[in-house]
C-alpha positions in Angstrom: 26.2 6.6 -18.8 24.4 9.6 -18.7 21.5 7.9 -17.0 23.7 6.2 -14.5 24.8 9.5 -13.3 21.5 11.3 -13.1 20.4 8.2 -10.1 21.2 9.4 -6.9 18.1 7.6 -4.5 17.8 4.2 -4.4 14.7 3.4 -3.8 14.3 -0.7 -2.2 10.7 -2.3 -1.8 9.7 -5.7 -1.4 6.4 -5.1 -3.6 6.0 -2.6 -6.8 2.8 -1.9 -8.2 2.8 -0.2 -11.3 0.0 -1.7 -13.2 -2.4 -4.5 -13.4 -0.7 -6.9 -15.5 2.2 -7.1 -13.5 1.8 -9.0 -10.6 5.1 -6.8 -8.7 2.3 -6.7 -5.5 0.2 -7.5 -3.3 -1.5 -4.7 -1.6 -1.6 -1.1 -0.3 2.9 -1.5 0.2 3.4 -2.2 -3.4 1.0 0.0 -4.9 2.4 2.9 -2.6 5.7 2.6 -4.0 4.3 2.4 -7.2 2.7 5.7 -6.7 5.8 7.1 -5.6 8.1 6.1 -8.3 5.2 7.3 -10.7 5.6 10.8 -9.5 9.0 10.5 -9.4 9.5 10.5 -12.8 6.4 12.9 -13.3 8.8 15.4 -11.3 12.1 14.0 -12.9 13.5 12.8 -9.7 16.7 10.9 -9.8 16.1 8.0 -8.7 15.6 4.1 -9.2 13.6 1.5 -7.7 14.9 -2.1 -6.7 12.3 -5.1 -6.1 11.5 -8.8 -6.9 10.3 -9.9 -10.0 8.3 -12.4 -8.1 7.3 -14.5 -11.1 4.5 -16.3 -10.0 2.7 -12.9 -8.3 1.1 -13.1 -4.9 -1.9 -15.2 -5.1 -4.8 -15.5 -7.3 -8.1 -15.7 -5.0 -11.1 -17.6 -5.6 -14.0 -17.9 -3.3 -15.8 -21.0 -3.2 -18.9 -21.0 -0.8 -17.4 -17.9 0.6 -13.8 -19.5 1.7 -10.8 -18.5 -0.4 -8.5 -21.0 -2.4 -5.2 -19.6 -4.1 -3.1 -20.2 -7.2 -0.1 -19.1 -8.4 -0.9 -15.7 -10.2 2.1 -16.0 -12.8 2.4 -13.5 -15.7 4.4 -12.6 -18.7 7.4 -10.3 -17.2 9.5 -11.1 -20.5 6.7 -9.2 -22.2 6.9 -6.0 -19.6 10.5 -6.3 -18.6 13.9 -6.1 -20.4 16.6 -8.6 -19.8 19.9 -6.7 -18.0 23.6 -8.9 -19.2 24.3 -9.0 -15.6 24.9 -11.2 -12.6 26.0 -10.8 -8.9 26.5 -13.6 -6.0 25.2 -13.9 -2.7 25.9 -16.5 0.1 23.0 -18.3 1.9 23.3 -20.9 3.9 27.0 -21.3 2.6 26.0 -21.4 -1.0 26.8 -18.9 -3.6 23.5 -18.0 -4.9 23.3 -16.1 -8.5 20.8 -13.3 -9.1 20.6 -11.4 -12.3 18.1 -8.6 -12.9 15.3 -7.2 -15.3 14.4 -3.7 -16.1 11.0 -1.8 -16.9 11.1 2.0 -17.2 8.6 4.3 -15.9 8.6 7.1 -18.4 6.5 10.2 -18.0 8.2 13.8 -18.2 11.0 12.3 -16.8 12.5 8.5 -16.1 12.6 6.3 -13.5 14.1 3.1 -14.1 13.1 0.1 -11.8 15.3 -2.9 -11.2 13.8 -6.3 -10.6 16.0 -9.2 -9.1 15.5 -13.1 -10.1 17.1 -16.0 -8.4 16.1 -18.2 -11.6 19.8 -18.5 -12.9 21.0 -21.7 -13.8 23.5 -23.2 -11.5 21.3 -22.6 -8.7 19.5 -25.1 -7.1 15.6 -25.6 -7.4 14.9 -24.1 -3.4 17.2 -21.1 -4.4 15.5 -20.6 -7.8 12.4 -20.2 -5.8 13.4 -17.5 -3.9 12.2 -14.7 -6.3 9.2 -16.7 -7.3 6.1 -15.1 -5.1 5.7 -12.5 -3.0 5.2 -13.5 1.2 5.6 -17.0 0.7 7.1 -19.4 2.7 8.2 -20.6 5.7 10.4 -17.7 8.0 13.4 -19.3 6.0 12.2 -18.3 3.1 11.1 -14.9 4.0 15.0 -13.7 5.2 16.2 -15.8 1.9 14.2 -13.2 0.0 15.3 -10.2 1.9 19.0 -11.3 1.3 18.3 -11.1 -2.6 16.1 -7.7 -1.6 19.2 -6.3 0.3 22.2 -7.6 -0.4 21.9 -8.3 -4.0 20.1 -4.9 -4.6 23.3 -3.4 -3.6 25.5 -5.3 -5.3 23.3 -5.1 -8.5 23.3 -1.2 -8.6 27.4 -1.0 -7.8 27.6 -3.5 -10.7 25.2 -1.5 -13.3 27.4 1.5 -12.4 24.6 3.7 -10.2 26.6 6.3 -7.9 23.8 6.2 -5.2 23.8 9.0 -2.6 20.8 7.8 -0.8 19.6 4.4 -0.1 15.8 4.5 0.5 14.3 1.3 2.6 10.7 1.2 2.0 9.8 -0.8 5.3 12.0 -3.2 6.7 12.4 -5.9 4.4 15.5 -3.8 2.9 17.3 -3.8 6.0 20.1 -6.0 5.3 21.1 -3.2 2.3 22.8 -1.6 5.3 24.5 -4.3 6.0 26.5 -4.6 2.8 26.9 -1.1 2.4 28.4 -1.6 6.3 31.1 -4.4 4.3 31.9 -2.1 1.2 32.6 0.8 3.8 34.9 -0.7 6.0 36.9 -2.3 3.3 36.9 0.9 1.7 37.9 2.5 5.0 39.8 -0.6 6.6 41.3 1.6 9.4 38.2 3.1 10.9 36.1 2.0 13.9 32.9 0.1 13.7 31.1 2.8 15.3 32.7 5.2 12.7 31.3 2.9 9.4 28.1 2.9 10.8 28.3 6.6 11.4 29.1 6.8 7.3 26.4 4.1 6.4 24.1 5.8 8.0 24.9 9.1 6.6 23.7 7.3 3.5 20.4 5.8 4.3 17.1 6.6 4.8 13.6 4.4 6.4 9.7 4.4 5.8 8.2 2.0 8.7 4.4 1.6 7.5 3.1 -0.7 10.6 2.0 -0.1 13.7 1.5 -3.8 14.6 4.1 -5.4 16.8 3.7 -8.5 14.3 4.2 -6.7 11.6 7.7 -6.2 12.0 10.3 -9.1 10.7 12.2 -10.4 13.3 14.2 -13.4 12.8 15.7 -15.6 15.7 19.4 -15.7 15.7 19.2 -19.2 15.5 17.9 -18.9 11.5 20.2 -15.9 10.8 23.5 -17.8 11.7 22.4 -20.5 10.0 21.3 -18.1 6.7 24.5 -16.2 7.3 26.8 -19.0 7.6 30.0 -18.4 6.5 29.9 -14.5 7.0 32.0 -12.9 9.1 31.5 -12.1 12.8 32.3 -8.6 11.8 29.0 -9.3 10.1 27.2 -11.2 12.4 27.8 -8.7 15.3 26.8 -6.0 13.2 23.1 -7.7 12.6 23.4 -8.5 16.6 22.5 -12.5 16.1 22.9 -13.0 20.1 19.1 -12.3 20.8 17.0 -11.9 16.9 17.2 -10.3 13.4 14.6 -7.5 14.1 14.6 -5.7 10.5 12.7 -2.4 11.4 15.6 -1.9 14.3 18.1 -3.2 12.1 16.7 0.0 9.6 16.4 1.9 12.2 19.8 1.8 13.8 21.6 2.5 10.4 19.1 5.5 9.1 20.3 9.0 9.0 16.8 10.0 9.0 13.2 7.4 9.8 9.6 8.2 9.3 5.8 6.3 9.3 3.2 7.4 6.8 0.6 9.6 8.7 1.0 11.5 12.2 -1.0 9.3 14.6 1.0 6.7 12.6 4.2 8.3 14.2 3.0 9.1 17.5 2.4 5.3 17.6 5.6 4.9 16.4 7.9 6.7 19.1 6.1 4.7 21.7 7.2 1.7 20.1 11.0 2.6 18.9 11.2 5.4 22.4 14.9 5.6 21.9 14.6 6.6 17.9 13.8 10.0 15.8 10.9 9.2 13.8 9.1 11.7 12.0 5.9 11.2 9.6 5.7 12.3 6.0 1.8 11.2 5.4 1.1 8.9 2.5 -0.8 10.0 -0.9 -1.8 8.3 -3.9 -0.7 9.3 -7.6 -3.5 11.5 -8.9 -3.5 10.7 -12.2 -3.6 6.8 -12.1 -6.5 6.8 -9.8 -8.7 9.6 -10.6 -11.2 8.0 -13.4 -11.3 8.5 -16.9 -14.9 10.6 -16.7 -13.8 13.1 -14.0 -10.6 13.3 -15.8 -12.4 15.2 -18.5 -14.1 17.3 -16.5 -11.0 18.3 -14.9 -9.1 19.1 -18.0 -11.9 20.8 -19.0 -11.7 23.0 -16.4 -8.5 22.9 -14.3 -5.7 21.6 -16.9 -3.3 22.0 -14.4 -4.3 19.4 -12.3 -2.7 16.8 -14.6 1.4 18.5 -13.7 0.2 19.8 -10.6 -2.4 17.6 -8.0 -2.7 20.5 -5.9 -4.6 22.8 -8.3 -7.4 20.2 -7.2 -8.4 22.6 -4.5 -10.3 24.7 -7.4 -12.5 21.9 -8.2 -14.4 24.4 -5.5 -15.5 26.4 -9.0 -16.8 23.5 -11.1 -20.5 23.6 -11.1 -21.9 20.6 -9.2 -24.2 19.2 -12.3 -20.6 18.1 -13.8 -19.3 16.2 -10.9 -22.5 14.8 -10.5 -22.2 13.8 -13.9 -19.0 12.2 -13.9 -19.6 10.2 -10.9 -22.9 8.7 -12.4 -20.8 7.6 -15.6 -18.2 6.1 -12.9 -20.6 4.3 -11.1 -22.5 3.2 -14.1 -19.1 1.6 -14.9 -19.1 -0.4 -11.6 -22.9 -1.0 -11.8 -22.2 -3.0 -15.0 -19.1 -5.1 -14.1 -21.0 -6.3 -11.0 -24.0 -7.1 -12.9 -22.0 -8.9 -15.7 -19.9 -10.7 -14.1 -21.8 -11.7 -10.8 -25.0 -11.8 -12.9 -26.5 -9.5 -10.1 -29.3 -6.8 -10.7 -27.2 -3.7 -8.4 -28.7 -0.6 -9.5 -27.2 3.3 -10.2 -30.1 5.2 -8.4 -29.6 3.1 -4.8 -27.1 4.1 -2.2 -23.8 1.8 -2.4 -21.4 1.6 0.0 -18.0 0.3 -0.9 -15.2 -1.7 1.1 -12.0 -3.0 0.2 -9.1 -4.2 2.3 -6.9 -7.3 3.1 -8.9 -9.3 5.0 -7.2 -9.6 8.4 -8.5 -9.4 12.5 -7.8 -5.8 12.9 -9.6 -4.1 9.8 -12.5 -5.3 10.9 -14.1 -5.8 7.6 -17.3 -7.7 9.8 -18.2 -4.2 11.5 -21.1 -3.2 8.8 -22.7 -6.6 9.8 -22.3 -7.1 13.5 -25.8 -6.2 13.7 -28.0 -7.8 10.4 -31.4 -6.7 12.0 -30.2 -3.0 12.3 -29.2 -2.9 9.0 -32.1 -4.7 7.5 -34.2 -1.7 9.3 -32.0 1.1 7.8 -32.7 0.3 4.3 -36.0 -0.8 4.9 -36.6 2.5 6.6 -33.9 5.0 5.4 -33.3 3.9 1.8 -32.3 0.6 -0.5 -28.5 0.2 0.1 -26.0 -1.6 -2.0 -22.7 -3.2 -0.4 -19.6 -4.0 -2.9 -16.7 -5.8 -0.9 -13.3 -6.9 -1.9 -10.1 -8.4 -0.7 -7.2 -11.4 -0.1 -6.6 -12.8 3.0 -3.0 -13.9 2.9 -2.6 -17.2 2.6 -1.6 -18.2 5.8 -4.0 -16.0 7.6 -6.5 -18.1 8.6 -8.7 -15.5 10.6 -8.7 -13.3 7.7 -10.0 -16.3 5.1 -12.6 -17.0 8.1 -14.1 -12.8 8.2 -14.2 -13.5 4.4 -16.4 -16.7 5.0 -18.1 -15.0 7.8 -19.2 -11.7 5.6 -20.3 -13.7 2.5 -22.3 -16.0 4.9 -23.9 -13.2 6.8 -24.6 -11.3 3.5 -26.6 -14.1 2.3 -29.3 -13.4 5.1 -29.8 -10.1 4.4 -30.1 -10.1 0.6 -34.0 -8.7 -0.5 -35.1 -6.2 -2.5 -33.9 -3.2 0.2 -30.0 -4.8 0.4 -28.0 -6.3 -2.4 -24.6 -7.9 -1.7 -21.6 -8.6 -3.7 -17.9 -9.5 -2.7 -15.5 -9.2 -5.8 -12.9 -11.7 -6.4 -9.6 -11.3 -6.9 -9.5 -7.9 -5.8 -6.6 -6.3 -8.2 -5.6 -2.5 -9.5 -8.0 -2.5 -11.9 -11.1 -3.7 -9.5 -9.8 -0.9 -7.3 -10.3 1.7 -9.6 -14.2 0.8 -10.5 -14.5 1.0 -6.8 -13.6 3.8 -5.6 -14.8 5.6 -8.4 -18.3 4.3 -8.3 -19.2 3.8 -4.9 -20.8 6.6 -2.8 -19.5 6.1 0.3 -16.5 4.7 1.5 -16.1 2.8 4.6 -12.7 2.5 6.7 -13.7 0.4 10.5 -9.4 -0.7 11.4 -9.3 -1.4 15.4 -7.5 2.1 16.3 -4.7 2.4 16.3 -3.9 0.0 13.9 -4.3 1.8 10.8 -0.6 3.1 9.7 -2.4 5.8 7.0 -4.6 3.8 4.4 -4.6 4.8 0.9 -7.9 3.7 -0.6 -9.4 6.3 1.0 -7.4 9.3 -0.5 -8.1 7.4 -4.0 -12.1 7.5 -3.4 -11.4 11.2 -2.8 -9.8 12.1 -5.4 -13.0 10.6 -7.6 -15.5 12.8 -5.2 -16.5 9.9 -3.0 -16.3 10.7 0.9 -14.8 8.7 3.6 -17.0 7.0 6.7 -14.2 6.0 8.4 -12.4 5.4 12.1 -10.5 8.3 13.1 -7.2 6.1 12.2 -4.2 6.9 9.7 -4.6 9.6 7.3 -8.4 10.0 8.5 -7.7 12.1 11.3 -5.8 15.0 9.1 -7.9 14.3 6.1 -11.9 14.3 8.1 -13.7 17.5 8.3 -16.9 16.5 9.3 -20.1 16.3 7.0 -18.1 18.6 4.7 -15.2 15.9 3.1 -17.1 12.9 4.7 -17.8 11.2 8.3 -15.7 10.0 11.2 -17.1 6.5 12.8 -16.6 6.8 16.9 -15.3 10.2 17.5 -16.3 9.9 20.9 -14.1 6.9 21.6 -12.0 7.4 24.0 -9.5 5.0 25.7 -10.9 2.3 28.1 -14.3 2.3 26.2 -15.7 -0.8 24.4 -14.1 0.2 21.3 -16.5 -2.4 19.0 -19.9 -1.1 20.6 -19.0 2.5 20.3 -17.9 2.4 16.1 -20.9 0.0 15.7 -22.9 2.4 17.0 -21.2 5.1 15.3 -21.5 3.7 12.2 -25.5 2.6 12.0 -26.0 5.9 13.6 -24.0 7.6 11.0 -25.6 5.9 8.0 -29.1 6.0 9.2 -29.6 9.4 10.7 -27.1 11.7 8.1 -26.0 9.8 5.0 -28.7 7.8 3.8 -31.5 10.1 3.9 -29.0 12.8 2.5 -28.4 10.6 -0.3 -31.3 10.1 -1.3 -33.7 13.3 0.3 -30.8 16.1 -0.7 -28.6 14.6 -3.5 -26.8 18.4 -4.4 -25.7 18.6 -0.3 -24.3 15.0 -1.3 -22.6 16.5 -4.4 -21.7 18.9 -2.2 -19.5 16.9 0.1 -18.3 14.9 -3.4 -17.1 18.3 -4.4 -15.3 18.9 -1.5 -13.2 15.5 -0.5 -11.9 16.3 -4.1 -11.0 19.7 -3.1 -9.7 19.5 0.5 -8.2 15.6 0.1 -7.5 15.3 -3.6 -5.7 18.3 -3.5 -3.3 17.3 -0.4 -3.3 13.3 -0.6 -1.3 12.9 -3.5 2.5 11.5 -4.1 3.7 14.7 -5.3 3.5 16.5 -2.1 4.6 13.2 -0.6 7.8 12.8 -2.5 8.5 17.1 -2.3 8.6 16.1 0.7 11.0 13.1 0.8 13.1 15.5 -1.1 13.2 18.1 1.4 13.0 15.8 4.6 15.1 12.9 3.7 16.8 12.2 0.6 18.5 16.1 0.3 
């Protein structure tokens, strides 16, 4: 009871990523709200998470002649996760569908208990079973079936566990329909009141964190699916989710939030011009400091800044650790990288050459292709500038055909370029733990989204807070975190609208990496430390979840 009582945010995500054996994720989303919840219970916030269990993962990639193939990527929750005695209904498609629930605790200073939601129960049928079975899968169907279980059930499973919520948080839109229920259990609390008056109290209790600024990145449903999804509800219900023209989740979220916000302040800007009639402020992203920040500049920093542990923002004194020890922290990290590659991928990568790091989903707009738009201009930089060393990684989702095809495209391309000035590598199965060795032991790290398409971005904050710097589009987080040649590099700062975006960043970027960061690399290594020293100072120090969440705190949930 006593920690029912302490829970007062409820915090709903489709994707959780707390560590590497749990498959809770898929991406930057999950491993955001991860980050979150970590520092959440760092700072002993009350609150509770409320997911998927999503038994059989995301997808498990495997690159064969450079085109992905996926698996299942199933692992052991009953090892991670404890069994909760309870069960709540929901009705799709006219059928009473049971969900139970699992448990895991995030323990740190303080707890922060996360709720996962399972449609294997028996008595339901095999498609229903599925529903909780892998994360983005499926036909549109299947996608609303899952954000039923996501919203609806992760109501009901709270009020039957006992949690006295105050504040329901919808981490992007595919919690939507927990407004919905909390619309039902209002007005038959309050059976006398008008509908604009329930939705006046709902919203009182909810909060929203949009995280895309891509049209088709919003869920929107046609009223055909959600009448058929919803059948037997009420029209009380129905007119409440407005079925006569489409389910559009983010509005949905938007319409019944007290208070709304995107992740970075371009990120709201774009925002407004999409919602115009809706309040959207921005509360920029940040990573959790102490999962990503690599075991060897760890030591360092408790060596010299304890503090930084409990408090991220102390990180700004790194200015007063002598540059020999960063230096020599980073060569340990990158050492660790160096040999994985070489291990695994039975490739001869070396610690003394220049590497450049990338790692996103593969998809059109991130533009993962830039850095080899132009093979002979590259091929001239290393020959001329220095040897140069590219580690890439990332899924395509599975239905994302364009993405699997930049993959295929990259891999191909590399493979014409590969001598004894450029190596190439493209990591499979690009996980938390893969993550880590990369942004730790690269030296640069490279960001190219199509502007303004990048809602914040969080890989980059985590290369910074292990001293590498950002060459990246001014985009997301990049514009507040890019001071230029001093935390890193901005690719096409001259853009301005109406220009050929592509030519200007590829310029940018060969420019950038032939004429500044190359031959500072490898003809003034201490000005390069330099710069190290400082993304840790400046970006570290600011780009972390505890600021984020203080600031959830005092913006949203309080």
């Amino acid at each position: 009871m006593k920690d029912v009582m302490k829970r007062k945010v409820a915090y709903f995500s489709m994707e959780i990523g707390l560590k590497n054996e749990m498959h809770t994720y898929s991406g930057g989303l999950g491993i955001l709200a991860g980050d979150t919840l970590k520092s959440a219970a760092d700072l002993k916030l009350p609150l509770l998470g409320v997911s998927l269990v999503h038994r059989k993962g995301f997808l498990e990639q495997e690159l064969k002649k450079g085109y992905q193939h996926e698996k299942d990527s199933t692992w052991d929750y009953k090892k991670h996760l404890k069994k909760i005695n309870k069960t709540v209904t929901v009705k799709i498609e006219g059928r009473e569908v049971k969900v139970k629930a699992w448990k895991y605790t995030l323990k740190s200073t303080g707890e922060v208990p996360i709720i996962f939601l399972d449609t294997h129960v028996e008595g339901n049928t095999e498609y229903d079973k599925s529903l909780t079975d892998k994360l983005y899968a499926g036909d549109q169907k299947h996608r609303l079936c899952q954000e039923v279980i996501l919203g609806i059930a992760g109501v009901k499973m709270i009020k039957e566990l006992g949690y006295d919520i105050d504040t329901y948080h919808m981490n992007e839109g595919h919690a939507a329909l927990l407004t919905i229920e909390l619309c039902e259990n209002t007005t038959k609390k309050y059976p006398s009141e008008t509908k604009e008056s329930i939705k006046q109290k709902v919203k009182e209790m909810c909060v929203f964190t949009t995280h895309t600024p891509i049209p088709a990145g919003h869920d929107k449903f046609s009223s055909e699916l959600a009448k058929e999804v919803f059948k037997e509800y009420s029209q009380e219900f129905l007119n409440y989710i407005n079925t006569n023209h489409e389910l559009n989740m983010t509005k949905l979220a938007l319409n019944h939030s007290r208070y709304s916000n995107a992740v970075a302040m371009k990120h709201g800007e774009v925002s407004r011009k999409m919602f115009p009639d809706k309040e959207i402020d921005f509360i920029t992203n940040g990573v959790h400091t102490y999962t990503w920040t690599n075991k060897h500049l760890a030591k360092v920093l408790d060596e010299e800044l304890p503090q930084w542990r409990h408090s991220p923002s102390y990180l700004r004194n790194v200015l007063n650790v002598p540059l020999h020890k960063i230096k020599r922290a980073h060569n340990k990290a990158k050492e660790d990288l160096i040999n994985y590659i070489n291990k695994k991928y039975e490739k001869n990568f070396r610690t003394d050459i220049f590497t450049i790091g990338f790692a996103r989903r593969a998809t059109g707009y991130k533009r993962a292709d830039l850095l080899f738009s132009d093979i002979t201009r590259l091929k001239e930089i290393a020959d001329k500038k220095g040897k140069i060393q590219i580690v890439y990684a990332g899924k395509a989702h599975p239905h994302d055909y364009q993405g699997k095809e930049i993959i295929q495209k990259i891999i191909q391309e590399a493979s014409h370029i590969n001598n004894e000035n450029i190596n190439f590598v493209y990591l499979q199965n690009y996980d938390m733990d893969i993550a880590k060795l990369m942004v730790s032991g690269v030296n640069i790290w490279l960001n190219t989204p199509l502007r303004p398409n990048e809602a914040s971005g969080t890989s980059g904050m985590k290369a910074s807070h292990n001293g590498v710097p950002n060459l990246s589009v001014l985009d997301g987080w990049w514009i507040e975190g890019c001071v230029e040649g001093v935390t890193g590099w901005a690719i096409g700062e001259n853009y301005t609208e109406g220009d050929n975006q592509y030519h200007v960043d590829k310029e940018s970027l060969y420019e950038k990496l032939e004429l500044i960061i190359i031959p500072m690399y490898y003809k003034e290594y201490y000005k390069y430390i330099e710069i190290m020293r400082n993304s840790i100072a400046l970006n570290a120090s600011y780009f972390h979840t505890h600021r984020m969440i203080k600031e959830y705190v005092s913006k949203q949930y309080f």
